[in-house]
C-alpha positions as CSV (number, residue, x, y, z in Angstrom):
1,X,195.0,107.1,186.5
2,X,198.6,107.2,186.0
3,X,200.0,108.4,182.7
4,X,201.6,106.1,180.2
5,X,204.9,106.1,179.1
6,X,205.3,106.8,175.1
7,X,205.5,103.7,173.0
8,X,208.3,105.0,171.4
9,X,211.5,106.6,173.3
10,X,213.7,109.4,171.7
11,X,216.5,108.1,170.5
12,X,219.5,110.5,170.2
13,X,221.5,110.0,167.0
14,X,224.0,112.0,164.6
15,X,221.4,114.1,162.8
16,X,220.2,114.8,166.1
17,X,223.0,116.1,168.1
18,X,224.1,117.9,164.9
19,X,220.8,119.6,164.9
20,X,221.1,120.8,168.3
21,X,224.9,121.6,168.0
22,X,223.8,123.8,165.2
23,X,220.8,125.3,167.1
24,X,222.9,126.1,170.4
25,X,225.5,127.4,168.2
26,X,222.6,129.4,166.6
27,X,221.3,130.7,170.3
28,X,224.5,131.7,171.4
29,X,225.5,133.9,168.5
30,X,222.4,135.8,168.8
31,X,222.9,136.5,172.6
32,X,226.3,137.5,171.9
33,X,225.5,140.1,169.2
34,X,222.8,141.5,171.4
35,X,225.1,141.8,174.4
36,X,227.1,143.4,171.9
37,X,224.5,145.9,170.9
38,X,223.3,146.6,174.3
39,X,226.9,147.6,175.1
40,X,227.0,149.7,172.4
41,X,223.7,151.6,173.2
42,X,225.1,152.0,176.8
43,X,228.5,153.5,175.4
44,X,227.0,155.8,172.9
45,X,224.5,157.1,175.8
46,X,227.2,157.6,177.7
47,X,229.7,159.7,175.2
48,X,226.7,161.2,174.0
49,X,226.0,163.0,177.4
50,X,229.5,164.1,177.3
């Protein structure tokens, strides 16, 4: 039996893409503060030693 398609297709408006604008935006400021972390760690370890 094949699958049926949905009654109902997602339709991509404003308050859509400004949702997912927001949420990449979102994502990509918490990878950059934990690359900024992790380089920190990495420098500190590294002084540290010193």
């Amino acid at each position: 039996m094949k699958p049926q398609r949905r009654d109902t297709g997602r339709r991509v408006n404003a308050e859509l893409m400004t949702f997912y604008i927001r949420r990449a935006h979102a994502l990509r400021a918490e990878a950059y503060r934990g690359a900024v972390r992790a380089l920190w760690r990495a420098v500190v370890r590294i002084i540290g030693r010193g």
